[in-house]
VODO-902088 format. One record per atom (N, C-alpha, C): x, y, z; residue number from 1; atom name; residue in three letters. Coordinates in steps of 0.1 Angstrom, whole numbers, always signed. Atoms other than C-alpha are relative to their C-alpha. Layout:
+-------+-------+-------+-----+------+-----+
!  east ! north !    up !   n ! atom ! res !
+-------+-------+-------+-----+------+-----+
!     X !     Y !     Z ! NUM !   CA ! ALA !
...
+-------+-------+-------+-----+------+-----+
//
This chain:
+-------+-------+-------+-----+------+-----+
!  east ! north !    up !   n ! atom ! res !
+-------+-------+-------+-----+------+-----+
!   +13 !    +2 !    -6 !   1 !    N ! UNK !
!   -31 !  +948 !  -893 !   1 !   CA ! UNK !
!    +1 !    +3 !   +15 !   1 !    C ! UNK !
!    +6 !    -1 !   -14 !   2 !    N ! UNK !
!   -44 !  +957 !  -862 !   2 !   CA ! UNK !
!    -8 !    -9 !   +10 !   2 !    C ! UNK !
!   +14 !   +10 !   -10 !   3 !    N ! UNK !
!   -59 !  +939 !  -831 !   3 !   CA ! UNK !
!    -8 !    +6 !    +6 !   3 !    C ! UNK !
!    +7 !   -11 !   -12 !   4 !    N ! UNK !
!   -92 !  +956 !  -818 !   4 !   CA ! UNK !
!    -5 !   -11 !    +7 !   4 !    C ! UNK !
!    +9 !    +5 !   -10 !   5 !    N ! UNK !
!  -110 !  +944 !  -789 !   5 !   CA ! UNK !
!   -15 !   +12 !    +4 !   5 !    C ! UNK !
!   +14 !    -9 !    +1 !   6 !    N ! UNK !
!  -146 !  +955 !  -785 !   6 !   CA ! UNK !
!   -10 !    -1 !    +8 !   6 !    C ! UNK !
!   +13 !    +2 !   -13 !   7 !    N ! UNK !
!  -166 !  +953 !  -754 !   7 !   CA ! UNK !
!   -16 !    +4 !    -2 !   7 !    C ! UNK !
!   +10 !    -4 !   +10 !   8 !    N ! UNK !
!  -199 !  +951 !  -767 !   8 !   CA ! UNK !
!   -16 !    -8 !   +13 !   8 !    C ! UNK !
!   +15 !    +7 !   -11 !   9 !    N ! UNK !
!  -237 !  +944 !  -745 !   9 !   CA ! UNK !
!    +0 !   -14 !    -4 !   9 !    C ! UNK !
!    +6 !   +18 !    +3 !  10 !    N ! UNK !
!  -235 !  +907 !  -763 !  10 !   CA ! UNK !
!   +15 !    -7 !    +5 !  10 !    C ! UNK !
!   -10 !    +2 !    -4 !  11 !    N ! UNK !
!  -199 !  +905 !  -747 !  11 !   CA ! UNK !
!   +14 !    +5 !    -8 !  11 !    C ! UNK !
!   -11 !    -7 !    +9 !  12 !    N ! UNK !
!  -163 !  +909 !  -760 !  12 !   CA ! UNK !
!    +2 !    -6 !   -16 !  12 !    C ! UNK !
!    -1 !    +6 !   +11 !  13 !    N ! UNK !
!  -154 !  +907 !  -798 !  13 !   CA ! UNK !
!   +14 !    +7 !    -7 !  13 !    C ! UNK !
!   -16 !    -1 !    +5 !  14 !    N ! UNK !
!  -113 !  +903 !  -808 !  14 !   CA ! UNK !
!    +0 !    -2 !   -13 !  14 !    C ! UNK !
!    +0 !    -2 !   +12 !  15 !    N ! UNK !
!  -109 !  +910 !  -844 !  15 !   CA ! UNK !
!   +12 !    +6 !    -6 !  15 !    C ! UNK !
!   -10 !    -8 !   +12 !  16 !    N ! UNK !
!   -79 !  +921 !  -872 !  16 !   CA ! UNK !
!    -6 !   +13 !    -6 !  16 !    C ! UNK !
!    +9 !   -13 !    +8 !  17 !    N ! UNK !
!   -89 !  +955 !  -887 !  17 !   CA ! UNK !
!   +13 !    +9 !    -5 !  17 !    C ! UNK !
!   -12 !    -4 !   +13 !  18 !    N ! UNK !
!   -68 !  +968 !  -918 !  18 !   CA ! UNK !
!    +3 !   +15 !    +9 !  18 !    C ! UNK !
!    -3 !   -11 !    +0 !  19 !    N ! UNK !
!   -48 !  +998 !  -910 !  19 !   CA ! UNK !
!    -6 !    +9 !    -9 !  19 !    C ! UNK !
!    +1 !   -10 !    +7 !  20 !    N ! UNK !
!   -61 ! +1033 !  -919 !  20 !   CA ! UNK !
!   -17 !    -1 !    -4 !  20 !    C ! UNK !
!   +13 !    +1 !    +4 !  21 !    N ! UNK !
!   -96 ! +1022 !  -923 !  21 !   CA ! UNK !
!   -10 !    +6 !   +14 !  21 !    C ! UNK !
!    +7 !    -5 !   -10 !  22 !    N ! UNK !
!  -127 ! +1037 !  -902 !  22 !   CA ! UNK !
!    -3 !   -13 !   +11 !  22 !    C ! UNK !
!    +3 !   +11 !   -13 !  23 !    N ! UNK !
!  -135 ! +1020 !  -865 !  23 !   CA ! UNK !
!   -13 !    -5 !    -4 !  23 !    C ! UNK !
!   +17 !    +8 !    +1 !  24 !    N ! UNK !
!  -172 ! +1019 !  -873 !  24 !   CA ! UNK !
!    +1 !   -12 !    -6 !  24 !    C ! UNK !
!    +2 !   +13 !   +13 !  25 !    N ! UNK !
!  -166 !  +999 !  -904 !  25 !   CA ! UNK !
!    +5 !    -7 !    +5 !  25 !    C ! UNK !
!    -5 !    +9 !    +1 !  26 !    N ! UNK !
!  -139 !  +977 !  -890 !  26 !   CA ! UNK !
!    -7 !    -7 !    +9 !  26 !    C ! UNK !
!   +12 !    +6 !   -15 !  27 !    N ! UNK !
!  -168 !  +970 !  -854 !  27 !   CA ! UNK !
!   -10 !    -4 !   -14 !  27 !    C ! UNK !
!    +6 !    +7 !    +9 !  28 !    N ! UNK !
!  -195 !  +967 !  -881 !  28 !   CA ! UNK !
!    +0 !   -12 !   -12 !  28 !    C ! UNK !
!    -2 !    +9 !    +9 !  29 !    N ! UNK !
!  -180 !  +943 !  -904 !  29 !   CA ! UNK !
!    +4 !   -13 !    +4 !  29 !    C ! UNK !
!    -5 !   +14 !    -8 !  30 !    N ! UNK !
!  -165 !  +920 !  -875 !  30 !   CA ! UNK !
!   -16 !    +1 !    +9 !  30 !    C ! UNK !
!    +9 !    +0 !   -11 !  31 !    N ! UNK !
!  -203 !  +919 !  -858 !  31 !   CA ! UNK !
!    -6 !    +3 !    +6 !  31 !    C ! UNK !
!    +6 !   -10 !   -10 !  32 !    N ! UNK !
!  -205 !  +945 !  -840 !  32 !   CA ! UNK !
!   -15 !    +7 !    -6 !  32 !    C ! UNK !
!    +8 !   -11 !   +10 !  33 !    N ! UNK !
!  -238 !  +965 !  -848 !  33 !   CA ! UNK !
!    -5 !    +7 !    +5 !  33 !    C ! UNK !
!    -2 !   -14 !    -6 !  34 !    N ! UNK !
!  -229 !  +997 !  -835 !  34 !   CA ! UNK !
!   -11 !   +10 !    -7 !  34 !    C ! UNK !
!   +14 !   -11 !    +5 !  35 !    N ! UNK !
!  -255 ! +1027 !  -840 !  35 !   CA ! UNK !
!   +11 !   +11 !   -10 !  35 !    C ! UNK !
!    -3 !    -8 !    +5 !  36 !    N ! UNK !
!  -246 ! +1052 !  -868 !  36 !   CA ! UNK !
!    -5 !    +6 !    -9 !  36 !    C ! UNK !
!   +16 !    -8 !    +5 !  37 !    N ! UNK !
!  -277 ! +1073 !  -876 !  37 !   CA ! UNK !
!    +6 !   +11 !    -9 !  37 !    C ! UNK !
!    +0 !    -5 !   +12 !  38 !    N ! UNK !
!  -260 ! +1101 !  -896 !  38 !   CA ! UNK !
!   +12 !    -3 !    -7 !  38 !    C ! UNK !
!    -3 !    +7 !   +14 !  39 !    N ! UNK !
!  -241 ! +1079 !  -918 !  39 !   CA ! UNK !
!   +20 !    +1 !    +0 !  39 !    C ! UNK !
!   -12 !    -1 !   -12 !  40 !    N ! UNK !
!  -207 ! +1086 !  -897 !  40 !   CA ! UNK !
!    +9 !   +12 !   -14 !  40 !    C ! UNK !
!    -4 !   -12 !    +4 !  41 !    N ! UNK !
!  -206 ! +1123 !  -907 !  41 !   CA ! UNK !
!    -1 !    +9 !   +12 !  41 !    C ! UNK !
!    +2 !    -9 !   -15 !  42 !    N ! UNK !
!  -201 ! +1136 !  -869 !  42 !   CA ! UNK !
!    -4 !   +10 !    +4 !  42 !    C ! UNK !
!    +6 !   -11 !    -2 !  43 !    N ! UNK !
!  -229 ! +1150 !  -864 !  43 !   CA ! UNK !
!   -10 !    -8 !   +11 !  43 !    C ! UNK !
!    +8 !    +3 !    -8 !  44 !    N ! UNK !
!  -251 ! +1124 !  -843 !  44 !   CA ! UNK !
!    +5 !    -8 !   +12 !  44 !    C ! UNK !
!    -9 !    +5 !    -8 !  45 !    N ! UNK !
!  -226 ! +1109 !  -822 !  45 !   CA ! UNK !
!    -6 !    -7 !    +8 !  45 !    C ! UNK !
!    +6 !   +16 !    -5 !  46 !    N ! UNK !
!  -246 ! +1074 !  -817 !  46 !   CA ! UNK !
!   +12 !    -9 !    -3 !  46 !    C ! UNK !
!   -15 !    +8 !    +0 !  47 !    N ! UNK !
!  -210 ! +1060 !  -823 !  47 !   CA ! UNK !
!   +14 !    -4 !    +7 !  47 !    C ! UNK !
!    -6 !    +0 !    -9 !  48 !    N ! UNK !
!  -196 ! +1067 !  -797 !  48 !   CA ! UNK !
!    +7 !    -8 !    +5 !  48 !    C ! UNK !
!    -5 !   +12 !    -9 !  49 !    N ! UNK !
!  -171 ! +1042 !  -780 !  49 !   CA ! UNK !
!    +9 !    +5 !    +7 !  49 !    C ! UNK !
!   -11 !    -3 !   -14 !  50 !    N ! UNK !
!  -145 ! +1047 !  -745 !  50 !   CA ! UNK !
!   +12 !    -9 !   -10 !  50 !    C ! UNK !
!   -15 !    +7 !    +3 !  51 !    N ! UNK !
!  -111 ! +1040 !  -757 !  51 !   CA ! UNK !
!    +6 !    -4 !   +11 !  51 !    C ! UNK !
!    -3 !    +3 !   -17 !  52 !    N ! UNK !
!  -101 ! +1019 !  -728 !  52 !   CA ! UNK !
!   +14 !    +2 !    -3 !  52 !    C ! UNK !
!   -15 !    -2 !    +6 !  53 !    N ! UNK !
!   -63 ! +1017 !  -746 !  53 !   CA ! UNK !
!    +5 !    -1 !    -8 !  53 !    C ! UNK !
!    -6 !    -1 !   +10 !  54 !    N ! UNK !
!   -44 ! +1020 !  -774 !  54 !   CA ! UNK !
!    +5 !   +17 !    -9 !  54 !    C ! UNK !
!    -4 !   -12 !    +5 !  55 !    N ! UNK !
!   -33 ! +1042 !  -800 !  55 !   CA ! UNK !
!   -13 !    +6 !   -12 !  55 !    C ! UNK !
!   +10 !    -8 !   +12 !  56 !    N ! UNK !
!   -54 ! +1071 !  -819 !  56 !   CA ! UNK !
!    +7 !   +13 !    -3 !  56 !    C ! UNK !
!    -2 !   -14 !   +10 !  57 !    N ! UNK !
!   -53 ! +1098 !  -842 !  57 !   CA ! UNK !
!    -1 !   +12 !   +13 !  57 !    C ! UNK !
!    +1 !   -15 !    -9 !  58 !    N ! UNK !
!   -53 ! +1134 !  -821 !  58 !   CA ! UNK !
!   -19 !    +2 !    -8 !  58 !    C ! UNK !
!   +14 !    -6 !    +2 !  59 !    N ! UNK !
!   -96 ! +1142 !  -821 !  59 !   CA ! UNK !
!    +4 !   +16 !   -11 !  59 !    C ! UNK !
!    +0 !   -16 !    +5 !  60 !    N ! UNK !
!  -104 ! +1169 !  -848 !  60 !   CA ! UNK !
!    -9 !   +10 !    +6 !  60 !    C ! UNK !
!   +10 !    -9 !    -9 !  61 !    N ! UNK !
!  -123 ! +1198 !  -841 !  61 !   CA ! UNK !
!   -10 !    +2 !    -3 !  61 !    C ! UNK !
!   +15 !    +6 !    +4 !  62 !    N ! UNK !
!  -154 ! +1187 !  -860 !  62 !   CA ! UNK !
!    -4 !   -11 !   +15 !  62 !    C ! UNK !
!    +8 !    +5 !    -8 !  63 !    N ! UNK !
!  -153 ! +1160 !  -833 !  63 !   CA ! UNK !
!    -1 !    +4 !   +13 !  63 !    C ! UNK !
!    +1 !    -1 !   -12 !  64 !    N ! UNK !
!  -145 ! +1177 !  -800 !  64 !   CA ! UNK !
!   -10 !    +7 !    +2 !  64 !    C ! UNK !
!   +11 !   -10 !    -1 !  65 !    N ! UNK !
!  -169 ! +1207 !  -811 !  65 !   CA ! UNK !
!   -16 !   -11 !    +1 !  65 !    C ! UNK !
!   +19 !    +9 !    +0 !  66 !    N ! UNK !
!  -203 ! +1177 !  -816 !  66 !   CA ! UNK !
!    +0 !    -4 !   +15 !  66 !    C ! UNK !
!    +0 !    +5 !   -15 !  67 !    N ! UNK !
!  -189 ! +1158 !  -785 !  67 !   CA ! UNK !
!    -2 !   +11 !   +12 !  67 !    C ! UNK !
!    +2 !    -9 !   -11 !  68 !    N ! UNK !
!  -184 ! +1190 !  -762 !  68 !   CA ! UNK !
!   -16 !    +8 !    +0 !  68 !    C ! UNK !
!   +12 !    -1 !    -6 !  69 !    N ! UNK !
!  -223 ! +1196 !  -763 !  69 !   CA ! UNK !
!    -7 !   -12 !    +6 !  69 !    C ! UNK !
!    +3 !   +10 !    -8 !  70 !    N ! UNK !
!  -228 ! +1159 !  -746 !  70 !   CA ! UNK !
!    -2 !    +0 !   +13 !  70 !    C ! UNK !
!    -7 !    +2 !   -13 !  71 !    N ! UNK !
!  -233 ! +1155 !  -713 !  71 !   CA ! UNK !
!    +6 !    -3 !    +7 !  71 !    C ! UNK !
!    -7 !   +12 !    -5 !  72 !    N ! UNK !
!  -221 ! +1120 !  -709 !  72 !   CA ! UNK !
!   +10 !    -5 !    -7 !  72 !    C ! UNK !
!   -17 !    +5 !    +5 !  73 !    N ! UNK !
!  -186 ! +1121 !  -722 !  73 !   CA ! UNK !
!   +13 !    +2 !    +4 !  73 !    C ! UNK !
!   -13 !    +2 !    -3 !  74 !    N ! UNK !
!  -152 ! +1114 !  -710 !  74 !   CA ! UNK !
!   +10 !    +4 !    -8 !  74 !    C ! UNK !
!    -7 !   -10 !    +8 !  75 !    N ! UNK !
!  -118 ! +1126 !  -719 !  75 !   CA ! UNK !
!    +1 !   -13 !    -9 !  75 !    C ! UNK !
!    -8 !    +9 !   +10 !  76 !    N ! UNK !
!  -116 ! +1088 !  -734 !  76 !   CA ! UNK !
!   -14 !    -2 !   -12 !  76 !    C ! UNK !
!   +10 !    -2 !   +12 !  77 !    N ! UNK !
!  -151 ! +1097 !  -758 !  77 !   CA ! UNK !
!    +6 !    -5 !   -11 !  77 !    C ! UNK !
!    -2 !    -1 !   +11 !  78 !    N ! UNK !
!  -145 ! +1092 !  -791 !  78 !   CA ! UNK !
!   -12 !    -4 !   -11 !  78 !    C ! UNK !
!   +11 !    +0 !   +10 !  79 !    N ! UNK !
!  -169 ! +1091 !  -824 !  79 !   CA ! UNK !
!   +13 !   -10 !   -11 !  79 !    C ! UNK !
!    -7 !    +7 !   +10 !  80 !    N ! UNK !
!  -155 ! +1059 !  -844 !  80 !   CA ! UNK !
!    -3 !    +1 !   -13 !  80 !    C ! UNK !
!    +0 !    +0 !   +12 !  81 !    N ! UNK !
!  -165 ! +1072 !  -872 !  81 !   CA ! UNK !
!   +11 !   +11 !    -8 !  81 !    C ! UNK !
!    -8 !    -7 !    +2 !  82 !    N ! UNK !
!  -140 ! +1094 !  -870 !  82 !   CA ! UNK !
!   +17 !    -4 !    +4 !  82 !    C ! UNK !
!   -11 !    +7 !    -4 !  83 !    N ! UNK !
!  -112 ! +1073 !  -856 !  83 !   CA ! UNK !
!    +7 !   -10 !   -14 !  83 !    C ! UNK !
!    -9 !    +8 !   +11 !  84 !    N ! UNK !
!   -88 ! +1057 !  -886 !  84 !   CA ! UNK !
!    +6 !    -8 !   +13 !  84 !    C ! UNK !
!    -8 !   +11 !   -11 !  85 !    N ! UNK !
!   -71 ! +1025 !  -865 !  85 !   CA ! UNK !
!   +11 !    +3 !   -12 !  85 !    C ! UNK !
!   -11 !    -4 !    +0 !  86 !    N ! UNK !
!   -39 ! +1034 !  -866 !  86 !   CA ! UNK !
!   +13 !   -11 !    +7 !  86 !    C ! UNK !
!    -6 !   +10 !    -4 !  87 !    N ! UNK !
!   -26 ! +1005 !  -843 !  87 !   CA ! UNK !
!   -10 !    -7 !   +14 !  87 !    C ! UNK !
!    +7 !    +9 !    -4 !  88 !    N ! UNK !
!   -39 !  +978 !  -819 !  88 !   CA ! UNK !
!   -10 !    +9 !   +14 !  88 !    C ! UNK !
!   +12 !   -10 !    +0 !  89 !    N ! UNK !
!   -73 !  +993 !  -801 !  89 !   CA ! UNK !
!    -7 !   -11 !   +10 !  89 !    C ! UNK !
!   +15 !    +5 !    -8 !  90 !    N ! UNK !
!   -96 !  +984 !  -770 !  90 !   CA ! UNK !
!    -6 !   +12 !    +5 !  90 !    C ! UNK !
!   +12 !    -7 !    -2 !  91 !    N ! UNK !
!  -133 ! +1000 !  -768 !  91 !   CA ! UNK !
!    -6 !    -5 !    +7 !  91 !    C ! UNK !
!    +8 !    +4 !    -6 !  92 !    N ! UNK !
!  -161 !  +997 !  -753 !  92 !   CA ! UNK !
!   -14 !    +7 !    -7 !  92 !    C ! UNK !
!   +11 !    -7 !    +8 !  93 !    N ! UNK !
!  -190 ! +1004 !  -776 !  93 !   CA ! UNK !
!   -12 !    +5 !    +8 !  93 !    C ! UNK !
!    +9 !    -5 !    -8 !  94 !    N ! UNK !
!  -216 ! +1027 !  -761 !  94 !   CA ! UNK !
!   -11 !    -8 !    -1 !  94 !    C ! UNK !
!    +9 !    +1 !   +14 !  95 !    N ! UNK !
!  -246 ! +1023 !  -790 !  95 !   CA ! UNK !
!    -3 !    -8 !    -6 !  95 !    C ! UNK !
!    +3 !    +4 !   +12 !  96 !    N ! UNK !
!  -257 !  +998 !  -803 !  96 !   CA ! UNK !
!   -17 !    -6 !    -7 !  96 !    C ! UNK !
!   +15 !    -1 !    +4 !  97 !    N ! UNK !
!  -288 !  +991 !  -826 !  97 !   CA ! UNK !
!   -10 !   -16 !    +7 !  97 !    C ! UNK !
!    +9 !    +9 !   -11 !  98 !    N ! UNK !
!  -301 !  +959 !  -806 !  98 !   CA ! UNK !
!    -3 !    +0 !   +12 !  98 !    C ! UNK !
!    +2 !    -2 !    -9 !  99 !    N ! UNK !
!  -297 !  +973 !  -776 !  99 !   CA ! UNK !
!   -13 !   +10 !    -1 !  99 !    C ! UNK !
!    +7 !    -9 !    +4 ! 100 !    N ! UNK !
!  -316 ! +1005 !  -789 ! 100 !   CA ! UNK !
!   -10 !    +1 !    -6 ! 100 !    C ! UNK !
!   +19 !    +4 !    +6 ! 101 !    N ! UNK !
!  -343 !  +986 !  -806 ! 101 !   CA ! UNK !
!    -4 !   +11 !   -16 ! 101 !    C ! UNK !
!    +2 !    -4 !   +10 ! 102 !    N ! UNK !
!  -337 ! +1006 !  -837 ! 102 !   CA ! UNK !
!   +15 !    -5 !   -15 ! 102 !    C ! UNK !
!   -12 !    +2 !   +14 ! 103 !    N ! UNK !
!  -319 ! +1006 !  -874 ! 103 !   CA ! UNK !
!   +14 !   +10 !    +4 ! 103 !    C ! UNK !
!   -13 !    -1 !    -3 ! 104 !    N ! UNK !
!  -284 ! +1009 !  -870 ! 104 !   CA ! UNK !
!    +5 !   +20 !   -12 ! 104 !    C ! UNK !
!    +0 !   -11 !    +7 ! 105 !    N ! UNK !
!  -285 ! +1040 !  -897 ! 105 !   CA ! UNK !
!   +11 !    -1 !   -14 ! 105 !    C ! UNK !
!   -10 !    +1 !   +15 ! 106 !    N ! UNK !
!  -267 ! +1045 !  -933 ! 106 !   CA ! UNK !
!   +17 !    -3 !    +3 ! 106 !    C ! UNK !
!   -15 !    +4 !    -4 ! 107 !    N ! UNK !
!  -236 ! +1025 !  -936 ! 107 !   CA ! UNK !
!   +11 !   +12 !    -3 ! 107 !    C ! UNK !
!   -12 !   -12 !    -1 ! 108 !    N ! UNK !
!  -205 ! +1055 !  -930 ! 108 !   CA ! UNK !
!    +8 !    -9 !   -18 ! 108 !    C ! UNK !
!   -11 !    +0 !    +6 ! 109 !    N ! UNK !
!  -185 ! +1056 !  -960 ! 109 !   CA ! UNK !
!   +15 !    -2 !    +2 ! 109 !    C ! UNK !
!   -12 !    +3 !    -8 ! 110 !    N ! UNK !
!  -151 ! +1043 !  -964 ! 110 !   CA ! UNK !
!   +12 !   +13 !    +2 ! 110 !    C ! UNK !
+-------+-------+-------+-----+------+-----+
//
């Protein structure tokens, strides 16, 4: 198990999250209720969260290709729908559907 930390507009939220499994799911399932409009198939990149530190997978080139038309993204961007936790993990969720005043979008597949 992993420990994420989740900097989130309703404050922070420390949570266990299974190895190998997607970030959205493991932020959505502890609380969080991160935006993820196309269904975390990286293509709407409302999932967005800053990796403040820890460890990740190497970005693939589905995600660098959606991200690099952004304007507002960093080299520590990342699309957690695309992120597997791999080991212990602090974000800072961009996106989320309370702040945005909309539906959070089709839950991502595991």
């Amino acid at each position: 198990m992993a420990r994420v930390v989740a900097e989130t507009a309703n404050g922070t939220v420390t949570f266990e999250a299974e190895n190998g499994r997607k970030l959205v799911l493991c932020l959505e399932d502890n609380g969080v209720d991160i935006l993820h409009r196309c269904g975390g198939n990286a293509r709407c990149t409302t999932c967005r969260v800053e990796v403040i530190s820890g460890e990740v997978e190497p970005m693939s080139e589905v995600e660098k290709s959606i991200l690099s038309v952004k304007p507002d993204v960093t080299e520590k961007t990342r699309l957690s729908c695309q992120i597997r936790v791999v080991g212990d993990l602090h974000v800072r969720v961009i996106n989320q559907a309370s702040v945005k005043g909309i539906d959070p979008g089709p839950r991502p597949s595991e």
